[in-house]
ZAMARGU-4260 file (C-alpha; in steps of 0.2 Angstrom, whole numbers, plus 5000, padded with zeros to 4 digits):
<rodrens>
0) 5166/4824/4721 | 5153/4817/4711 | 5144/4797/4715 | 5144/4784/4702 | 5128/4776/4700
5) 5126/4757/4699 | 5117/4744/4714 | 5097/4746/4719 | 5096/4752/4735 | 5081/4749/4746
10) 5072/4755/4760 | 5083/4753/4778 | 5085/4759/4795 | 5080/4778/4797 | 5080/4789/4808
15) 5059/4791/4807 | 5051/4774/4815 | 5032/4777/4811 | 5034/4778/4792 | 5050/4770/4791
20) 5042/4753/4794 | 5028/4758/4781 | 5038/4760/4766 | 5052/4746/4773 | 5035/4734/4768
25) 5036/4743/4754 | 5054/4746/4746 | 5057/4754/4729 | 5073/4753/4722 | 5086/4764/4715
30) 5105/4766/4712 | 5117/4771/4725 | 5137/4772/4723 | 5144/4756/4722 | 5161/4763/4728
35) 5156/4779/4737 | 5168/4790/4744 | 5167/4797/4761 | 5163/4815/4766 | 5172/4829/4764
40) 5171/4848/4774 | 5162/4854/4761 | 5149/4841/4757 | 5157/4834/4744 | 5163/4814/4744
45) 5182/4810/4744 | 5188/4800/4728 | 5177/4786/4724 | 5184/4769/4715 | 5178/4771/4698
50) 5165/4760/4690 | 5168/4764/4672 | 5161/4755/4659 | 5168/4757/4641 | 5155/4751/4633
55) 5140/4761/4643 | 5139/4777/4638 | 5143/4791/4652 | 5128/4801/4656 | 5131/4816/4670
60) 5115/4821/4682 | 5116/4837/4693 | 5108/4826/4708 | 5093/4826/4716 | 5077/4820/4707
65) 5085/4820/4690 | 5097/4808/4697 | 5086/4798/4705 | 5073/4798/4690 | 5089/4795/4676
70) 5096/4779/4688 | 5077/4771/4689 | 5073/4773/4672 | 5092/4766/4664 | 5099/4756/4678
75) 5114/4746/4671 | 5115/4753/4652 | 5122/4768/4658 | 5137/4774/4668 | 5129/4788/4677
80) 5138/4802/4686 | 5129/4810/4700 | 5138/4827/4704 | 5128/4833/4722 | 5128/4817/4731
85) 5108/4817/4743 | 5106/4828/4758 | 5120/4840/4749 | 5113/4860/4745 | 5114/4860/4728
90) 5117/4879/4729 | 5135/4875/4740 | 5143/4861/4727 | 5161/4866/4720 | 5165/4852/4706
95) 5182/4846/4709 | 5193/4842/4693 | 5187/4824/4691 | 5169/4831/4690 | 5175/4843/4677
100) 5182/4827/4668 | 5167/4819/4670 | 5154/4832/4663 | 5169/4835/4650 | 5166/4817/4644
105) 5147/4815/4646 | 5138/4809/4631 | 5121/4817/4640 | 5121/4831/4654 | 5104/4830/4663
110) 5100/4846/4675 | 5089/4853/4683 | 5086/4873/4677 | 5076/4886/4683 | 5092/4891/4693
115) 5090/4877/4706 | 5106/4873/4706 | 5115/4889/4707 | 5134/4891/4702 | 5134/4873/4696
120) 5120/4877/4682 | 5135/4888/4674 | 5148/4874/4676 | 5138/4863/4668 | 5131/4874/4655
125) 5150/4882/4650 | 5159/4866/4650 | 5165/4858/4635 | 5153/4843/4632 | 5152/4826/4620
130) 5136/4828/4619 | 5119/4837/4624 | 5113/4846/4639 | 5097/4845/4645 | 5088/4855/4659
135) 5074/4844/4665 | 5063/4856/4672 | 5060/4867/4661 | 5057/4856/4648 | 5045/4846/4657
140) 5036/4863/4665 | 5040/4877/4654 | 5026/4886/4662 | 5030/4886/4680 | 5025/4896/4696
145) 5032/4912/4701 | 5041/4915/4718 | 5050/4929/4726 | 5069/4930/4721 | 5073/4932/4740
150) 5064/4916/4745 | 5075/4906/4732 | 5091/4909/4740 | 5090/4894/4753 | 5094/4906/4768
155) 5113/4906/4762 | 5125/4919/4754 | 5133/4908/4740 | 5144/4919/4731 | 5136/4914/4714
160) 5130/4932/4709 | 5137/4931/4692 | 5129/4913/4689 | 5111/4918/4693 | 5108/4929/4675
165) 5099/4911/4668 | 5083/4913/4679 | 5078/4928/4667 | 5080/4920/4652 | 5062/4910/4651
170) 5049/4921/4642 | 5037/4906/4642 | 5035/4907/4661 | 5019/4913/4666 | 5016/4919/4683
175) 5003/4912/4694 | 4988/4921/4696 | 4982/4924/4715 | 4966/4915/4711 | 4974/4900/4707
180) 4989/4897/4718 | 4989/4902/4738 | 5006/4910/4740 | 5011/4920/4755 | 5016/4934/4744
185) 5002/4942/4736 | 5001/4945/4714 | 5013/4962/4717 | 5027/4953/4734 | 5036/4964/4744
190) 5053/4962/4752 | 5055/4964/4771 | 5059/4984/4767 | 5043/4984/4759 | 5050/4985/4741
195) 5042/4975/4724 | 5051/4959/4724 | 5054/4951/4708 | 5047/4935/4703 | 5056/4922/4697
200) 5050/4904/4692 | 5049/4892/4707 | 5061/4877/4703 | 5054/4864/4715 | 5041/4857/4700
205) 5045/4839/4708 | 5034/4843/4722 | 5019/4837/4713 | 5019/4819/4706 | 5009/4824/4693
210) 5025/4836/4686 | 5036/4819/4692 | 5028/4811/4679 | 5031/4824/4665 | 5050/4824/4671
215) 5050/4803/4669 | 5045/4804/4652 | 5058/4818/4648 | 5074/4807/4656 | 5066/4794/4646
220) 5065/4803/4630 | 5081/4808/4633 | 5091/4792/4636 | 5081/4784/4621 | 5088/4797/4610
225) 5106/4793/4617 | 5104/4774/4617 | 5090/4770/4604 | 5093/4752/4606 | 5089/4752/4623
230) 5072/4765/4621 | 5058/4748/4623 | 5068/4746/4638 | 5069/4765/4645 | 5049/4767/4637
235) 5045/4753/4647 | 5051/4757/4664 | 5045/4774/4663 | 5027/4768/4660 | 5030/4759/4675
240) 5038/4773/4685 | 5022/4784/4678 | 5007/4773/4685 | 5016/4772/4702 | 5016/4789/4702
245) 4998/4793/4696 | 4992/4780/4711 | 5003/4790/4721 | 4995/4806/4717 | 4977/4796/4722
250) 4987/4789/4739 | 4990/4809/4743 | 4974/4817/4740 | 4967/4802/4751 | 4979/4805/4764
255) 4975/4823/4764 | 4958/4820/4765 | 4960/4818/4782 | 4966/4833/4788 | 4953/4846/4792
260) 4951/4857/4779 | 4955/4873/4791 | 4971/4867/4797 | 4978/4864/4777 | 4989/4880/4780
265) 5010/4879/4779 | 5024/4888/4787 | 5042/4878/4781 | 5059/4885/4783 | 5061/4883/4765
270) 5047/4890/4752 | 5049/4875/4739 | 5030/4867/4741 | 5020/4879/4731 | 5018/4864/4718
275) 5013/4851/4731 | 5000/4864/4740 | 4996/4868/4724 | 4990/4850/4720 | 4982/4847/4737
280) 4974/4861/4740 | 4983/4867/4754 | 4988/4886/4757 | 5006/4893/4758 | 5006/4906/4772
285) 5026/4907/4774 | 5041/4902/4772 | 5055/4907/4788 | 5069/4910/4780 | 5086/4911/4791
290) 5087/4897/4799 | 5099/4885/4794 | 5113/4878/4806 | 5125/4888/4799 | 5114/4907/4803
295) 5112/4913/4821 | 5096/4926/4819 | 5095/4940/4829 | 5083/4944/4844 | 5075/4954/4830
300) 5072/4943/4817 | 5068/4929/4828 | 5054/4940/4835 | 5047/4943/4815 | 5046/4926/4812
305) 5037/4921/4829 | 5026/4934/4824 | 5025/4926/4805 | 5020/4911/4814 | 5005/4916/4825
310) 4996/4928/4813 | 4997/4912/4800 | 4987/4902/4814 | 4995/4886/4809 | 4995/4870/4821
315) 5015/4866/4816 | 5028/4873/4806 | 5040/4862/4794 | 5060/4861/4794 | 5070/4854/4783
320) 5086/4843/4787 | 5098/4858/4787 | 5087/4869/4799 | 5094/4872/4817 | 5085/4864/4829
325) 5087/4874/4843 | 5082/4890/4834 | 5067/4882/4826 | 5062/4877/4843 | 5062/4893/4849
330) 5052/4898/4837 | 5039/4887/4839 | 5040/4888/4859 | 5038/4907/4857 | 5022/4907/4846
335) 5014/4891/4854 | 5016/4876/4841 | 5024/4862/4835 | 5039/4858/4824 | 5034/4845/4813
340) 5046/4829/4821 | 5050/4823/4805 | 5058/4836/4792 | 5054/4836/4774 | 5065/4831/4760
345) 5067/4848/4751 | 5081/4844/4739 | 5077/4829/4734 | 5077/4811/4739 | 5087/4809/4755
350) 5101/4797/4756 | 5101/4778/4757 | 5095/4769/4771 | 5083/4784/4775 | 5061/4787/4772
355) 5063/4797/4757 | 5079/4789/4748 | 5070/4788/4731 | 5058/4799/4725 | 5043/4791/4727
360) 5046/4788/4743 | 5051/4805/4746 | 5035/4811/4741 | 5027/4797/4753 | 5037/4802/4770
365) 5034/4820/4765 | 5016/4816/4764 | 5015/4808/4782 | 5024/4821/4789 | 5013/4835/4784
370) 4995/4826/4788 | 5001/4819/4803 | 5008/4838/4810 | 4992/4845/4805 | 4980/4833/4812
375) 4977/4820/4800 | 4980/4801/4800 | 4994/4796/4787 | 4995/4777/4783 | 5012/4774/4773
380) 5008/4754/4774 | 4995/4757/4760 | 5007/4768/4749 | 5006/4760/4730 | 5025/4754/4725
385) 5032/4743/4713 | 5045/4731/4716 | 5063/4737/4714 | 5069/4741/4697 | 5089/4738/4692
</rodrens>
């Protein structure tokens, strides 16, 4: 079920010392659940206490950056409903009837588009509504990379074949020319048999602060049109919110600096940093697909991607939370590099109490984790923050 929205939340104990104790000097704020529910099997939270407000009006976010972004930017003059709770696959969420109830009601519905968000995208485009729906990216990037279909299907089988017909509906996307952007498919991608894959845009925009601060001033746009009385307010803290993420966007390319030029190459288990590379100046060479806990890859396949790996000539390769370990190991062990120790924050910011727990911070611990990997020196103590926001 879905999280209501209505405390800061800080940096705490994580599971990643080094640059946990950087951005603790440093923590940003931003709303967690005031009466979360615990887990479910499938990701979801049990039933949480509701924190309803009648005289705030109810705003539903998909999750992820658009959650976080909507909860920095409003805080208290909203009662915000987050519907994929962090660390969840967007792409596996089944809204239970108090979700439906709660998009039903909504007096704003902020997603993401570009099909990030799979089967619930239909859910929250089909339902009954009180008032608009918004898809955040698109809005904010309306011409956005290309990727290949197959690397946008997060390594699962999601039964969401009928929900996907909205990623072809952009005629304003413009694919991205070789010249420009350093994919590991080349302008005309092939599929493992060899056949044209078809592009689709990459939904991952949030990558790159400097898209992160197009999507602030869309949230904010949007909330001052629901709540004008409050837009100084929202106008305000999205300012703010904007030159964090602009010294940010200086703090990366400084920390990347620092990483040899030659070793700016990535391998991740999940293609989603076209955007960020893009900004950096780093070079996609792959994305190894099939590895999440819940796939056992054959001898076969196991030996394609190893293979992947050494003809990249990368010095470590990049999971994400829901990769399985021992396989990625194996992978790394076979073709003779590292796994990055820290994995990246693919879906968003990660839960509370972890590195990446708001955006900004999720930019910063993906930051160190990539220059530290490939042989640079990341200092997350000198990241630029402001001081919690309610």
């Amino acid at each position: 079920m879905a999280e209501r929205r209505s405390r800061n939340r800080g940096i705490g104990r994580t599971q990643w010392p080094a640059i946990a104790l950087g951005l603790a000097l440093l923590g940003t704020g931003c709303g967690t659940g005031a009466n979360s529910g615990a887990t479910t099997p499938n990701g979801n939270s049990a039933p949480a206490a509701s924190t309803t407000n009648p005289d705030r009006p109810k705003v539903v976010a998909s999750g992820g950056v658009v959650c976080d972004l909507a909860q920095q930017i409003a805080g208290e003059t909203i009662d915000l409903t987050c519907l994929v709770q962090p660390g969840r696959d967007p792409h596996t969420y089944e809204p239970t009837p108090s979700d439906r109830a709660a998009i039903e009601s909504a007096s704003l519905v902020l997603y993401g588009g570009y099909d990030f968000e799979g089967g619930l995208t239909k859910t929250l485009t089909s339902a009954p509504t009180q008032g608009p729906k918004v898809a955040i990216f698109e809005k904010a990037v309306p011409s956005p990379l290309k990727m290949a279909a197959h690397d946008h299907d997060h390594g699962h089988d999601h039964g969401h074949e009928d929900d996907h017909d909205h990623k072809h509906d952009h005629k304003t996307e413009a694919a991205a020319k070789p010249e420009e952007h350093d994919h590991d498919h080349d302008a005309d991608p092939k599929t493992a048999t060899g056949a044209a894959a078809e592009l689709v845009a990459d939904p991952h925009v949030w990558h790159s602060p400097q898209n992160g601060q197009k999507l602030t001033e869309i949230v904010a746009a949007q909330l001052s049109q629901l709540i004008p009385a409050q837009a100084d307010r929202y106008q305000q803290a999205a300012q703010t919110l904007t030159s964090e993420l602009q010294a940010l966007d200086r703090w990366i390319q400084t920390q990347v600096a620092t990483v040899p030029p030659d070793r700016r190459r990535l391998i991740t288990t999940h293609d989603a940093l076209r955007y960020y590379a893009q900004a950096y100046g780093f070079e996609v060479k792959g994305a190894l697909s099939g590895l999440s806990t819940e796939e056992r890859p054959t001898p076969s396949k196991l030996a394609e991607l190893v293979k992947l790996v050494k003809a990249a000539n990368v010095p470590a390769i990049f999971a994400e939370a829901s990769t399985n370990p021992k396989t990625i190991a194996t992978v790394a062990r076979e073709a003779g590099v590292q796994v990055a120790p820290n994995p990246l924050y693919i879906d968003g910011p990660g839960a509370p109490g972890t590195a990446g727990s708001t955006y900004q911070t999720m930019l910063i611990s993906n930051t160190c984790t990539v220059v530290n990997a490939l042989g640079g020196q990341c200092e997350p103590q000198t990241a630029p923050l402001g001081k919690s926001r309610s």
